[in-house]
N, CA and C of each residue as an Amber inpcrd file, in Angstrom:
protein
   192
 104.6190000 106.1580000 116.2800000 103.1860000 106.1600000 116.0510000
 102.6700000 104.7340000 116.1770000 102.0900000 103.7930000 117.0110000
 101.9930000 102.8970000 117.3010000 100.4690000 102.7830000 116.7450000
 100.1100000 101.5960000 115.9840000  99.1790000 101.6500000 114.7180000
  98.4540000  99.9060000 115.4070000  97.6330000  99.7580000 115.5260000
  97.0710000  98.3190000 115.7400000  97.5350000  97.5460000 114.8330000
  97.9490000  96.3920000 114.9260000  98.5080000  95.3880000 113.9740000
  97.7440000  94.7660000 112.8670000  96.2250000  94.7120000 112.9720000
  95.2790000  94.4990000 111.9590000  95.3410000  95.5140000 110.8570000
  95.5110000  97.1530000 111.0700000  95.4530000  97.6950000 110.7560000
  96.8500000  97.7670000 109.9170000  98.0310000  97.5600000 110.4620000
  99.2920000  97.3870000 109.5900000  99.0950000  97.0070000 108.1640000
  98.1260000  95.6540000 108.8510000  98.2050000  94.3880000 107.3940000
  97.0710000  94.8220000 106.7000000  95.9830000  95.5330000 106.6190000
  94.8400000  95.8070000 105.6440000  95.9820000  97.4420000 105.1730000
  96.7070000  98.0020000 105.7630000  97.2770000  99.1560000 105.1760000
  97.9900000  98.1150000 103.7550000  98.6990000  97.5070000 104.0650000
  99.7270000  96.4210000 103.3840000  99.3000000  95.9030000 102.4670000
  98.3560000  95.3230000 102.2710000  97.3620000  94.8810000 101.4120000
  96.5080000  95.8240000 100.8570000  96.2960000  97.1140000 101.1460000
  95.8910000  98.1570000  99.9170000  96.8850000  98.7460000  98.8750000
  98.1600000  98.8120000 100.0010000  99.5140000  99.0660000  98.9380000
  99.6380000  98.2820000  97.9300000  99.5030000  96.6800000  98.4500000
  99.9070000  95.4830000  97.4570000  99.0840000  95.7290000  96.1380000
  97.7840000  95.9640000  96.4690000  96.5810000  95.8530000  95.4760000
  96.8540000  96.8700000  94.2130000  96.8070000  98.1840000  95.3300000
  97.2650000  99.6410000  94.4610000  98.4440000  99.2730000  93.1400000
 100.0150000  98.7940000  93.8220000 100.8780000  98.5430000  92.9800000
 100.7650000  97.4020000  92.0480000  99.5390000  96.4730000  92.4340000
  99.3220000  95.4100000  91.2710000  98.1930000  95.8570000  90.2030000
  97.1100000  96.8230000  90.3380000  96.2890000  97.2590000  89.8940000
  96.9700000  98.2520000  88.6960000  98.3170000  99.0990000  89.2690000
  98.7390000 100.0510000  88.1840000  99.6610000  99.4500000  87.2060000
 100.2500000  98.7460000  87.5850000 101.0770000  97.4140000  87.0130000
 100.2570000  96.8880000  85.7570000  99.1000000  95.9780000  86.2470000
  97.9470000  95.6890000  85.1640000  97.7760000  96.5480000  84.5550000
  97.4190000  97.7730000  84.9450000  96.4890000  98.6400000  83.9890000
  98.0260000  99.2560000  83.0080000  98.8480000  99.4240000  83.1660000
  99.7900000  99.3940000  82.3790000 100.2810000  98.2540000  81.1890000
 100.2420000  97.2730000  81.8890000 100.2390000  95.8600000  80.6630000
  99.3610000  96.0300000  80.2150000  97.5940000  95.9260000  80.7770000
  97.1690000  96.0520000  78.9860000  96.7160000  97.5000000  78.7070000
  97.5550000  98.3770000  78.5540000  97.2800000  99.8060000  78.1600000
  96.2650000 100.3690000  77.9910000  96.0310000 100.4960000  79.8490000
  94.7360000 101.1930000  80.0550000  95.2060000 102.5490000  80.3400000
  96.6430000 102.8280000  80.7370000  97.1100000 104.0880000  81.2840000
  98.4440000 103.3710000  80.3320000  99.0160000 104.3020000  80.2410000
 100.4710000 104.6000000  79.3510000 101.6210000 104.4920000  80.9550000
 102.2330000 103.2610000  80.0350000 103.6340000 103.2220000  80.9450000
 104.6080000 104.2310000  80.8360000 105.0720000 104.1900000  82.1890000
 106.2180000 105.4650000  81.9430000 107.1920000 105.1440000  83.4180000
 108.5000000 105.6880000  83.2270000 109.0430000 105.2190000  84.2050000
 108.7760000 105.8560000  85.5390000 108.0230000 107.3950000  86.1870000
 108.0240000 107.2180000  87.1650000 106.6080000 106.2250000  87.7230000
 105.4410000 106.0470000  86.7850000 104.5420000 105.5970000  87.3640000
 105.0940000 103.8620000  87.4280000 105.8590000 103.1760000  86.5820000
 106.6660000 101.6260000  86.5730000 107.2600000 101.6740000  88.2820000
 107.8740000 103.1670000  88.5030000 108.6880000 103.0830000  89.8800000
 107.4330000 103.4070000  90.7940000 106.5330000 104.0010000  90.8390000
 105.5420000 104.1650000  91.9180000 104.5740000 102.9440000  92.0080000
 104.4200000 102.0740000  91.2470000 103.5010000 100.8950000  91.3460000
 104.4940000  99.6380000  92.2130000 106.1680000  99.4590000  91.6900000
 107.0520000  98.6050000  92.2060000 107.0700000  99.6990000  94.1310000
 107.1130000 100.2470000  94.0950000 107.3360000 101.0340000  95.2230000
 106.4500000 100.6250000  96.4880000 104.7780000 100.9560000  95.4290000
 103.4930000 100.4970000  96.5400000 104.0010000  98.8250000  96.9680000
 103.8730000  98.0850000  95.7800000 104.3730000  96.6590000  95.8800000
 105.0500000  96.4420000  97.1030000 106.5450000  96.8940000  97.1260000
 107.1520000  96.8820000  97.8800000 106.8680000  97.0890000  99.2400000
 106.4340000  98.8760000  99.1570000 106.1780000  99.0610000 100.6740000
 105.1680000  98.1290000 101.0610000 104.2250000  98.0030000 100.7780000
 102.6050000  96.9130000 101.2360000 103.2600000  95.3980000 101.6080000
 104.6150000  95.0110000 100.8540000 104.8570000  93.7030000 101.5360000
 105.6280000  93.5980000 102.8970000 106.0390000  94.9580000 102.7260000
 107.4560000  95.5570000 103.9170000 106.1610000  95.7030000 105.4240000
 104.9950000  96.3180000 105.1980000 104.0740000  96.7770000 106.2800000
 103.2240000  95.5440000 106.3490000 102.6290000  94.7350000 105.5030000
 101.9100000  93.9460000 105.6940000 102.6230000  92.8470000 106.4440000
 104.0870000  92.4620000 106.6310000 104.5500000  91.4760000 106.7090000
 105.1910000  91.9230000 108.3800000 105.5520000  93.3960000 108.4930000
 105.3840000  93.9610000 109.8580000 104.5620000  93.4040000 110.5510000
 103.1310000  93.7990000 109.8740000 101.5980000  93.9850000 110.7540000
 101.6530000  92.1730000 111.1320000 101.8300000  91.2710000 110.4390000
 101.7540000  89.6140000 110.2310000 102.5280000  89.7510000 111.7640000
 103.5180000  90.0090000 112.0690000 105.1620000  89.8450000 112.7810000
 104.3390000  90.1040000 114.3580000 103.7140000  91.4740000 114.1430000
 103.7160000  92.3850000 115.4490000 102.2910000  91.1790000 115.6300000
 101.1950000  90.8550000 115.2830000 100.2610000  90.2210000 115.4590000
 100.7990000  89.0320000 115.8800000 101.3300000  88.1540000 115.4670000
 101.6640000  86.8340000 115.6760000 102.3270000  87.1000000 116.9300000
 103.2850000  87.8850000 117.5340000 103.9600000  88.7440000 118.9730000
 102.7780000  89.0390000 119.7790000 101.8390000  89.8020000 119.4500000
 100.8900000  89.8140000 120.3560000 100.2320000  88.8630000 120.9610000
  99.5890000  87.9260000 119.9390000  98.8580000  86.8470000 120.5110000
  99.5260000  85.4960000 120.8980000 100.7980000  85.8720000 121.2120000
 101.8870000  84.5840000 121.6320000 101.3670000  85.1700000 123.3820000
């Protein structure tokens, strides 16, 4: 599925946001921690740095 590379990195950076937003709202107990939502916030984290850092890769390749 071949995705425009701008588009990689704003996907990447909503993940990042998402998994830092539920993260917060867990520290100061706006939502109740629990371990699958601890694993779905580290997860977004994760994936958003894994795609954003793609989208960075394939962009910087393109415009070489």
């Amino acid at each position: 599925m071949p995705t425009a590379p701008v588009h990689l990195i704003l996907y990447g950076f909503f993940l990042l946001l998402a998994g830092f937003l539920l993260a917060f709202a867990m520290v100061i107990k706006v939502i109740e921690a629990g371990f699958l939502l601890s694993f779905l916030a580290y997860g977004a984290s994760l994936a958003g740095l894994i795609i954003g850092s793609y989208g960075a890769a394939s962009y910087a390749r393109t415009k070489r």
